[in-house]
C-alpha positions in Angstrom: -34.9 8.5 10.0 -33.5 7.2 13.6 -32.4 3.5 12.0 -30.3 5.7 8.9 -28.9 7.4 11.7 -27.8 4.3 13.9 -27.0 2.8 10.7 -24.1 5.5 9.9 -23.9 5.9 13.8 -22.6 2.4 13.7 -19.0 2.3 12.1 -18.3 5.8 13.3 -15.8 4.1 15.7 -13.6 3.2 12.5 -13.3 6.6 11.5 -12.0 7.9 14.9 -10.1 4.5 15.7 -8.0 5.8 12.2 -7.8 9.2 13.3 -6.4 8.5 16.8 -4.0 6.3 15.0 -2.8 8.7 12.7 -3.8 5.4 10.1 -4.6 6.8 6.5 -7.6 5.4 4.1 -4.4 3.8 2.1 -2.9 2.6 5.1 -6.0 0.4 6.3 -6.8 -0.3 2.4 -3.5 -1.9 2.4 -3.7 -3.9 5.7 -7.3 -5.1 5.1 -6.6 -5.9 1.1 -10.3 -4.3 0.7 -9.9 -0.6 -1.4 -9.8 3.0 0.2 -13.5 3.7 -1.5 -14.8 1.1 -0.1 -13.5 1.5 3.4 -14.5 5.4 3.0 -18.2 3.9 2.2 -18.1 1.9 5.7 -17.0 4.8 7.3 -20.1 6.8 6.0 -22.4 4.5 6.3 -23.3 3.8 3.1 -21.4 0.4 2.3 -22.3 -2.6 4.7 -19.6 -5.0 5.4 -19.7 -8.6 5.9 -18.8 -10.1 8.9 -15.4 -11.7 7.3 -14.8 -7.7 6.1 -15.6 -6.4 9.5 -13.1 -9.0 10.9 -10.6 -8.3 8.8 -10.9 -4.4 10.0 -11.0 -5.2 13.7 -8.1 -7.1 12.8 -5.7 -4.4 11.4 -6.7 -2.5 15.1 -5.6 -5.0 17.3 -9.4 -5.0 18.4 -13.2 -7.2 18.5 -15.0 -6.8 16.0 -17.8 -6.0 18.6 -15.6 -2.8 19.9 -16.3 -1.3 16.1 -19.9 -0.4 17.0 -19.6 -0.7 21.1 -20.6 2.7 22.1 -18.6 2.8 25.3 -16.0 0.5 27.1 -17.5 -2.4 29.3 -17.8 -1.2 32.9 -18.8 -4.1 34.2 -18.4 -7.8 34.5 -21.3 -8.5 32.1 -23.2 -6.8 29.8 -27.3 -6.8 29.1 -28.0 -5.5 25.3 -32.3 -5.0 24.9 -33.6 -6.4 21.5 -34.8 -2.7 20.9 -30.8 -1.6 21.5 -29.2 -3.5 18.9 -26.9 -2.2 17.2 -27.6 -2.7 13.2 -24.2 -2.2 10.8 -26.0 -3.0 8.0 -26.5 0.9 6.2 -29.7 1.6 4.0 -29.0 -1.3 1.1 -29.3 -4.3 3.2 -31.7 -5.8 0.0 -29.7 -7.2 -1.5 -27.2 -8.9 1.3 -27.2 -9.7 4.9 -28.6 -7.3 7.7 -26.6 -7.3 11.0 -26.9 -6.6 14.3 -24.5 -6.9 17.4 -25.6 -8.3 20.5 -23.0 -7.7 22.6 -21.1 -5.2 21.0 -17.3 -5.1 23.1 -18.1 -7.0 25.9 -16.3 -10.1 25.2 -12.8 -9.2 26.0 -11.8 -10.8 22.3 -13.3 -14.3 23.1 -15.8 -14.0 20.3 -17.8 -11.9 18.2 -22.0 -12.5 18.1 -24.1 -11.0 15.7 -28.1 -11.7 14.6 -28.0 -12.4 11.0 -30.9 -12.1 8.5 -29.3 -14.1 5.2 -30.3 -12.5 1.7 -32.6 -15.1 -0.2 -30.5 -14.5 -3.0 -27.0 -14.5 -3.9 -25.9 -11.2 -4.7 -24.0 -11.2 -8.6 -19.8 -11.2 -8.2 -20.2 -12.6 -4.6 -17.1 -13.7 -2.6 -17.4 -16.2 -0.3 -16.5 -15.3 3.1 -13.4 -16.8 4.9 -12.3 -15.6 8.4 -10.5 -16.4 11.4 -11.9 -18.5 13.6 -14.6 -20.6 14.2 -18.0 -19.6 13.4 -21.4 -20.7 14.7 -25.0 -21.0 13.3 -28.0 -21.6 15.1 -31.7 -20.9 13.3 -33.9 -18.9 15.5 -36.2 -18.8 12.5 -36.8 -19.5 9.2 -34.8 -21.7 7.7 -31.0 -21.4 5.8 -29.0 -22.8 3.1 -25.2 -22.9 4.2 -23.2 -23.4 1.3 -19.4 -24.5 1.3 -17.3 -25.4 -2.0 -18.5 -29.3 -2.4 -21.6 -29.2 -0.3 -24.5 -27.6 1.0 -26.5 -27.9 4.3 -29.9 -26.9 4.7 -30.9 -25.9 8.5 -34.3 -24.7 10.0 -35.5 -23.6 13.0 -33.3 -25.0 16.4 -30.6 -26.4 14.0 -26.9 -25.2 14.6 -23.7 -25.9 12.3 -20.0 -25.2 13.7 -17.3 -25.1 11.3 -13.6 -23.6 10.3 -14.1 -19.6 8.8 -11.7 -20.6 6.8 -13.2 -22.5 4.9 -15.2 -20.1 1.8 -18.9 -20.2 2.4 -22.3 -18.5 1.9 -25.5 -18.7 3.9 -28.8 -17.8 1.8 -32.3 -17.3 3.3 -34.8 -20.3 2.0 -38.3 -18.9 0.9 -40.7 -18.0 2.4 -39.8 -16.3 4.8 -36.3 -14.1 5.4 -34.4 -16.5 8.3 -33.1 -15.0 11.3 -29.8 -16.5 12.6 -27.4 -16.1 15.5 -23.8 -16.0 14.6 -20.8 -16.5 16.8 -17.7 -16.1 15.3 -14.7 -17.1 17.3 -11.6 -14.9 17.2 -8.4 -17.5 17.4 -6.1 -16.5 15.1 -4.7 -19.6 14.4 -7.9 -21.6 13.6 
């Protein structure tokens, strides 16, 4: 019962980040390009999104990623963030896509945005390849990945890393046995 409550605990910034700017479901739906169900789903809890969605979010704030499930404002000139205290934005139906959590939800002044990934095995049916802003970063802390982009695909495994342009549409998949665990650094340059 306490991870469904962190889970819905998690995007409860977004709702009051709307509220305080008097920004309607509509409003954001048409900012973000994503629909006003859906968004209401994130707000509740119940939909996950990716970290592409949750960008573009941040995005029509004018904030991190990381400051849309940071608790509090940074006090302090770093930040320490306990395995145990992660904070997962993933909701209850994480089966069938990716589970996140932040590791340093806020902290980051906008620099970048860091997540621990744990990549579906399976592409889910209908899927969208996620583009983004930015930079992003892969490195396998286990398990290993399959990182696919529109002509190629690179397999990575444990201690292997991969930088490339968000821009460019791509998927990363889990490879059997085991579900991978990945760290994910996303950076947030507009113009990249």
């Amino acid at each position: 019962m306490a991870s469904r409550t962190q889970d819905t605990h998690a995007f409860w910034r977004l709702k009051r980040l709307r509220e305080l700017k008097g920004i309607t479901l509509d409003d954001l739906a048409g900012q973000t390009g994503l629909t006003k169900s859906f968004l209401s789903k994130v707000e509740r809890g119940i939909s996950t999104p990716s970290i592409a969605t949750a960008l573009k979010i941040a995005d029509a704030f004018h904030v991190s990623a990381g400051a849309l499930f940071a608790a509090s404002e940074p006090s302090q000139d770093f930040a320490v963030v306990r395995k145990k205290e992660r904070k997962p934005f993933t909701g209850k139906r994480f089966k069938a896509g990716n589970r996140y959590e932040t590791i340093a939800p806020g902290h980051m002044h906008g620099l970048y945005e860091a997540f621990i990934d744990h990549p579906p095995f399976d592409e889910p049916p209908n899927y969208e390849r996620a583009q983004h802003r930015g930079h992003e970063m892969l490195f396998v802390i286990k398990g290993r990945i399959d990182v696919a982009f529109p002509h190629q695909s690179v397999k990575l495994a444990e201690g292997d890393s991969i930088v490339f342009s968000g821009r460019i549409p791509h998927r990363v998949l889990s490879l059997r046995p085991k579900r991978a665990e990945i760290l994910v650094i996303v950076t947030n340059a507009q113009n990249s």
